[in-house]
C-alpha positions as CSV (number, residue, x, y, z in Angstrom):
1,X,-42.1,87.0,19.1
2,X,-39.4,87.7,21.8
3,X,-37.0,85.1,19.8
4,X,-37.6,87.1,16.8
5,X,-36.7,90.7,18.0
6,X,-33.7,89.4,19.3
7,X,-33.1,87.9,16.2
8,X,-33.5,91.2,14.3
9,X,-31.7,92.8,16.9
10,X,-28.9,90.5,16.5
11,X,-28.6,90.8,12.7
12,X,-28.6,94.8,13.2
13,X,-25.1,94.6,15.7
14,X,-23.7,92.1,13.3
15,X,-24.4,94.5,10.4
16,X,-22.6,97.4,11.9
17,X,-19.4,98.0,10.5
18,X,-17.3,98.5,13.9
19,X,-18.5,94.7,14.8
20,X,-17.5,93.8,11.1
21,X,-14.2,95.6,11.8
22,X,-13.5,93.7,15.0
23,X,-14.0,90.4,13.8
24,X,-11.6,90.9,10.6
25,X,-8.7,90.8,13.5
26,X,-10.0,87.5,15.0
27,X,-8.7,83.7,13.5
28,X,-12.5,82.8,13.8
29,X,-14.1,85.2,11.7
30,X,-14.9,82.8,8.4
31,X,-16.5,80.4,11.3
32,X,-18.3,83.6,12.7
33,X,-19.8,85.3,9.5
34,X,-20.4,81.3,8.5
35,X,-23.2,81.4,11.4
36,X,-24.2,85.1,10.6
37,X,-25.1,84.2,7.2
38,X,-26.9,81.6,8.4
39,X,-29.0,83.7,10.7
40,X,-29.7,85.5,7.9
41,X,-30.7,83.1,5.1
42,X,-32.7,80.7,7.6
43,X,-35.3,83.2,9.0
44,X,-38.0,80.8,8.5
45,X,-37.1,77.6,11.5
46,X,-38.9,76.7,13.5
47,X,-39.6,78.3,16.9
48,X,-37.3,75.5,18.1
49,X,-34.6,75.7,16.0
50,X,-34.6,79.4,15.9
51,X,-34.1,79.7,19.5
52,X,-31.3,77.3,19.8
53,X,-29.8,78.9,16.5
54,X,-29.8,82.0,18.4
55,X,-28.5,80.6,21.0
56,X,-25.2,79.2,19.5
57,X,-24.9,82.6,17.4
58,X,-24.8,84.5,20.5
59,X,-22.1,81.9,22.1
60,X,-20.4,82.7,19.0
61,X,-20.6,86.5,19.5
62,X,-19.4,86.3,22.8
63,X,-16.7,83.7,22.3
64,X,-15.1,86.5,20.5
65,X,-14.8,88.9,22.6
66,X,-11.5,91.1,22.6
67,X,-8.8,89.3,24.8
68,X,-5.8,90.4,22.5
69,X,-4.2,93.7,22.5
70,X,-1.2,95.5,21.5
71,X,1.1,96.7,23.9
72,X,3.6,99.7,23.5
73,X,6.9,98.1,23.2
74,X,4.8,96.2,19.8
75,X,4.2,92.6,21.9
76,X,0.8,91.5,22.0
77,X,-0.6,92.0,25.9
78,X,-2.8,88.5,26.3
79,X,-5.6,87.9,28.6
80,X,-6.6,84.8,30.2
81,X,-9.5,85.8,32.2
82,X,-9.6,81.9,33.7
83,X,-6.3,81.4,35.7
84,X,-6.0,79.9,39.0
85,X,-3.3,79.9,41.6
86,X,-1.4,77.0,43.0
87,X,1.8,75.9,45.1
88,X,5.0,75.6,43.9
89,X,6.4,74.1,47.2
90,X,4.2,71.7,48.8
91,X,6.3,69.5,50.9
92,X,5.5,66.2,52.9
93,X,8.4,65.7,55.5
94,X,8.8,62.1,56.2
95,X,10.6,60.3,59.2
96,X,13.9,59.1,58.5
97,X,14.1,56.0,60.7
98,X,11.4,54.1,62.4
99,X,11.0,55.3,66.1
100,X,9.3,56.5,69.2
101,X,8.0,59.8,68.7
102,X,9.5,61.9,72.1
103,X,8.4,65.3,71.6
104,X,5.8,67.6,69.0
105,X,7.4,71.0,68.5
106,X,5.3,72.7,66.3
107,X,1.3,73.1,65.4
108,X,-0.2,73.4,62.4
109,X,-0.1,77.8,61.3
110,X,3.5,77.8,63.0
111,X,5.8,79.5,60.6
112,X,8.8,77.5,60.6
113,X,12.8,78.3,59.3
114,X,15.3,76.3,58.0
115,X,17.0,73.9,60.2
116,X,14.1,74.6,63.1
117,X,13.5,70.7,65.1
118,X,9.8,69.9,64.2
119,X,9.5,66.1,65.9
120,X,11.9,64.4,68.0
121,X,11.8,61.0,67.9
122,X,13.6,58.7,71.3
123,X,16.9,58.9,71.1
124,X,18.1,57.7,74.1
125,X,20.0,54.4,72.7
126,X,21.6,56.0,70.1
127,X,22.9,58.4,72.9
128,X,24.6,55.9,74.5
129,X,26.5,54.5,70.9
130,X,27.3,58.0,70.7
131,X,29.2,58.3,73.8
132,X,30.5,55.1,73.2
133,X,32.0,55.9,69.8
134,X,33.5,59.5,71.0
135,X,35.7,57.1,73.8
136,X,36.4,54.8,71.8
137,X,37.4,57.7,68.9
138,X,39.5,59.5,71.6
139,X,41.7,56.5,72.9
140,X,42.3,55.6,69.1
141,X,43.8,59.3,68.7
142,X,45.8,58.7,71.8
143,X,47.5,55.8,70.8
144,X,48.3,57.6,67.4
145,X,50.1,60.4,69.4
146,X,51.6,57.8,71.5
147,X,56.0,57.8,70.0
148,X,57.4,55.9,73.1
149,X,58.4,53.2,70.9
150,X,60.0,55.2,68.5
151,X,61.8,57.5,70.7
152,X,63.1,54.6,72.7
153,X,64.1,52.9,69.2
154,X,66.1,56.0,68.2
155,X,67.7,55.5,72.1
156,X,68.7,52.2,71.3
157,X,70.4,52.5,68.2
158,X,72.6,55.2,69.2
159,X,73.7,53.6,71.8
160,X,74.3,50.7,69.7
161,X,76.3,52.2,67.3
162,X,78.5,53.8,69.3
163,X,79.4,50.9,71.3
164,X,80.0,48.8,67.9
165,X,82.2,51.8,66.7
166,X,83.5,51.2,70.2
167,X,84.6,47.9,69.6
168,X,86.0,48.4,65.8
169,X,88.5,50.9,67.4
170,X,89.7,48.4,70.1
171,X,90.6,46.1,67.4
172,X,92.6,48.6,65.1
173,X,94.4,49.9,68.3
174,X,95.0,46.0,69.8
175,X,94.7,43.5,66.9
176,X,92.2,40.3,68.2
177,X,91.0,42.4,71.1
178,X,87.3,41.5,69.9
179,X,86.7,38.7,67.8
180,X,85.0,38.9,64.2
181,X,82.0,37.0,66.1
182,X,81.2,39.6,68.4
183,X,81.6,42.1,65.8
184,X,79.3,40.4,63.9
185,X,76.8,40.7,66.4
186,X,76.9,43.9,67.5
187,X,76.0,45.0,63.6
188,X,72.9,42.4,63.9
189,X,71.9,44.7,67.0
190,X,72.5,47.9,65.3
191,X,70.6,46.2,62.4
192,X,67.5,45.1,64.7
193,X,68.0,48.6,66.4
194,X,67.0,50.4,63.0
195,X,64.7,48.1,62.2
196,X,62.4,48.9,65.7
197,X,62.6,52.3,64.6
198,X,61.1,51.2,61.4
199,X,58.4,49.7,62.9
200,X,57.6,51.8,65.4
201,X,56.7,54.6,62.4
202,X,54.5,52.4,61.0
203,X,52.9,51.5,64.1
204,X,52.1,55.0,64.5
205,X,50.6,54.4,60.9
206,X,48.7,52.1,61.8
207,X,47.6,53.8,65.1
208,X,47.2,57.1,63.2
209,X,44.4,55.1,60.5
210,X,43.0,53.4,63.4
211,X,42.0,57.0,64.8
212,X,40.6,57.4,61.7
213,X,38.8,55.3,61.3
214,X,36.9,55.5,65.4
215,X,36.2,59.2,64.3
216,X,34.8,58.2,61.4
217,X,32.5,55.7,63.1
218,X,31.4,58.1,66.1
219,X,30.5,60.8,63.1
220,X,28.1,57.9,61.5
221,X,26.5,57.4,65.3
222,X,26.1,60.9,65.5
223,X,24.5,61.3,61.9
224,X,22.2,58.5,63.0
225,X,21.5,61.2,66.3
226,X,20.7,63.9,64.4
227,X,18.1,61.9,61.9
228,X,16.4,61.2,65.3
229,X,15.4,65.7,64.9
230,X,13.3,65.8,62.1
231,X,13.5,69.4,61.2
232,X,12.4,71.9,58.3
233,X,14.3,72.0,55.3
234,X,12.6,75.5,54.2
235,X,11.2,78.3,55.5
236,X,7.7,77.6,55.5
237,X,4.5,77.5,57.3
238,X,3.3,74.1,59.4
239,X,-0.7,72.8,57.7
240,X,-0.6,69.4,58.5
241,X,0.8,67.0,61.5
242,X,0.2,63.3,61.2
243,X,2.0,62.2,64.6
244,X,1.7,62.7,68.3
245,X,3.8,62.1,71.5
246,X,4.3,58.2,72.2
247,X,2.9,57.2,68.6
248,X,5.3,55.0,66.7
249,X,6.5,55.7,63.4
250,X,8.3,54.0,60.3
251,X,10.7,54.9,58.0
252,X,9.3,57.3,55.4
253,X,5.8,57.7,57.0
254,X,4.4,61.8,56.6
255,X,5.1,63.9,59.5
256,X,4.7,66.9,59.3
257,X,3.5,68.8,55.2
258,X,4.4,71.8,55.0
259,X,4.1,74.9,52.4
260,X,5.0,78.3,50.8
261,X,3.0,81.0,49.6
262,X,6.0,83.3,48.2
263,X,6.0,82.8,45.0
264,X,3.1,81.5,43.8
265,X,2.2,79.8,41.0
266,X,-0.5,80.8,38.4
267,X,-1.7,78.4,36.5
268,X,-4.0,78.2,33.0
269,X,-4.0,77.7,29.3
270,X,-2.9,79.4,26.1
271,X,-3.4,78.8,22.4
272,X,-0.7,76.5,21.9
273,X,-0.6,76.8,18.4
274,X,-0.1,80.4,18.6
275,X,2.0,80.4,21.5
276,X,4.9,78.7,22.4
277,X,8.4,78.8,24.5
278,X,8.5,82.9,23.4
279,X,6.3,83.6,26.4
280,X,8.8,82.7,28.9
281,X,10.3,85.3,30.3
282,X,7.3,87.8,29.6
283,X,6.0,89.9,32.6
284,X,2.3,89.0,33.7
285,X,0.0,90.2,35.7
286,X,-2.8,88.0,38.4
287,X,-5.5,89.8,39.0
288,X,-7.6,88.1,41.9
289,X,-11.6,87.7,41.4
290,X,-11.5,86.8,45.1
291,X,-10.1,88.1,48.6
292,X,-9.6,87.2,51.8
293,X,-11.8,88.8,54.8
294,X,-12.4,92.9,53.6
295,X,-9.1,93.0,51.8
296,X,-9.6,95.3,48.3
297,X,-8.8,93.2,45.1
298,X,-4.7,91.9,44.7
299,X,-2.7,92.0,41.8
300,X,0.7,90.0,42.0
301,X,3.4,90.4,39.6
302,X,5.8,88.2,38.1
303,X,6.9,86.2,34.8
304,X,6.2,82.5,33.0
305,X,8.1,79.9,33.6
306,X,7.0,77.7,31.2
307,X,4.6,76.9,28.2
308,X,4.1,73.2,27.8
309,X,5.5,71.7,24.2
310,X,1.8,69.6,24.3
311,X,-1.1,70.9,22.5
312,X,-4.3,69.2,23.0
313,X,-5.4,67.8,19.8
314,X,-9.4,68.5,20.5
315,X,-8.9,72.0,21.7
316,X,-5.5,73.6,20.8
317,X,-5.1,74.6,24.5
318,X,-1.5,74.1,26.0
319,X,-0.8,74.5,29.6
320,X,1.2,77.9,31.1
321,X,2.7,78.3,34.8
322,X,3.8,81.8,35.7
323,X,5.5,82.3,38.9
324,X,4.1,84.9,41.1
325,X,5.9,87.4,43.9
326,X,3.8,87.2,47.1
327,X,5.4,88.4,49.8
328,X,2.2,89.2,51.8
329,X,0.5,86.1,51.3
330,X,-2.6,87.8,50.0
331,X,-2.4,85.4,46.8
332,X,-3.7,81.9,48.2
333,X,-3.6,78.2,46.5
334,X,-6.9,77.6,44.7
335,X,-7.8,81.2,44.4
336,X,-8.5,82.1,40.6
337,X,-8.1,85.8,38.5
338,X,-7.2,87.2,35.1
339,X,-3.5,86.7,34.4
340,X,-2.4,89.5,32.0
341,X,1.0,88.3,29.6
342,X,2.5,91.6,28.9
């Protein structure tokens, strides 16, 4: 009997001509009035049949609810009243090298910034290289500013030339003062003279890319310091720490995750065969069904990012990310809400 009025009570909303009305706007209304007739015609089931009959025509009913309305500027305003909020940077930091962990800086809730130490791992021997490399680096660039050599090559060639030029005049004034053999040989020295002078600039070459080259290998020593600081690439806030004082680690083992609440992502589905790429850029809206402690109900603000180019072949649905402004933190990862497409 109870089945029955709601039956009747059923056909009498369905009958009204505002629900008619409403349904004329919906993509499911043949499948709707499809049921409704056959409410109608099959009055007679079973108690059995009735009752899960009524069943799916009130699914049905409710399934089409109103999500879809018309906004000012003439875009449709969509409702998705099942969205839920997730991370957009979730980040596992990772040791660089293998090593001795010296020193925890942080605990998990610490709010970090960017370039802030997190671990240091022993560094003590790579010190050591490091001082090394700096002396070594040093005495290269003083040998490459060292011109003795080719100052004193420059000396020596004057003075060799002028005693040859010497020598030619002694002859044109006294004819077989100086033999052709000693003239001979004091060009050779002038010759050798220029020549040192030659190679004393490219001994300062030389010198100059040997310099080089110790800087360059002191900067690689000190690169290998620095990966011994493990710190935050972000600003962020510490949740986990897989490592404690004394504990050895290896290259690429999780130290320290860490996250970001501002922005948030808000994650959920659409028709994706109604909708597409033209909802990026929209403005939305997150409305959260849930709040931390005795805070009143949040809304954050902000736009999609991106529709997904795959539909789901069962259920038409393709996936939406919006990114969210959250610069209180109110908005949490896992919390879910109504995400308004404006």
């Amino acid at each position: 009997m109870l089945i029955e009025n709601l039956e009747t009570g059923v056909l009498a909303l369905v009958s009204t001509p505002a629900f008619k009305t409403s349904l004329l706007s919906s993509n499911d209304t043949p499948h709707c009035f499809g049921r409704i007739n056959m409410l109608k015609t099959r009055k007679k089931l079973p108690f059995r049949q009735k009752a899960g009959h009524f069943r799916f025509a009130g699914i049905a009913i409710v399934a089409l609810a109103p999500i879809v309305a018309l906004a000012a500027d003439g875009d449709t305003v969509i409702t998705i009243p099942e969205a839920q909020l997730s991370l957009i940077q979730n980040t596992l930091i990772a040791a660089p090298m293998a090593g001795v962990v010296d020193e925890v800086m942080v605990t998990e809730g610490d709010r970090v910034t960017p370039g802030q130490n997190m671990v240091q791992l022993n560094a003590d021997q790579v010190t050591t290289e490091l001082r090394a490399a700096e002396a070594a680096s040093q005495a290269a660039q003083l040998e490459a500013g060292n011109d003795v050599d080719a100052r004193y090559a420059a000396r020596t060639l004057e003075v060799r030339q002028r005693e040859l030029q010497q020598n030619i005049e002694a002859n044109e004034g006294f004819a077989g003062a100086i033999s052709d053999t000693e003239i001979e040989k004091l060009k050779l020295v002038v010759d050798q003279s220029q020549l040192a002078i030659e190679q004393a600039k490219h001994d300062l070459q030389v010198a100059a890319a040997a310099a080089r080259e110790k800087s360059a290998a002191a900067e690689i020593v000190k690169a290998r310091l620095e990966k011994h600081s493990i710190k935050a690439p972000i600003e962020s806030q510490v949740v986990e720490i897989d490592v404690q004082p004394g504990q050895w680690v290896e290259a690429g083992k999780p130290v320290v995750r860490l996250i970001s609440l501002d922005p948030i992502r808000a994650e959920c589905f659409v028709d994706g065969r109604k909708h597409g790429d033209d909802l990026v850029g929209r403005q939305v809206e997150f409305t959260m069904a849930e709040t931390v402690g005795t805070s009143p109900t949040q809304t954050l603000v902000g736009e999609v990012v991106f529709v997904s180019p795959e539909v789901h072949p069962v259920t038409g649905q393709a996936r939406l990310w919006a990114t969210l402004k959250n610069p209180s933190n109110k908005g949490r990862a896992g919390m879910r809400g109504a995400l308004t497409i404006k």
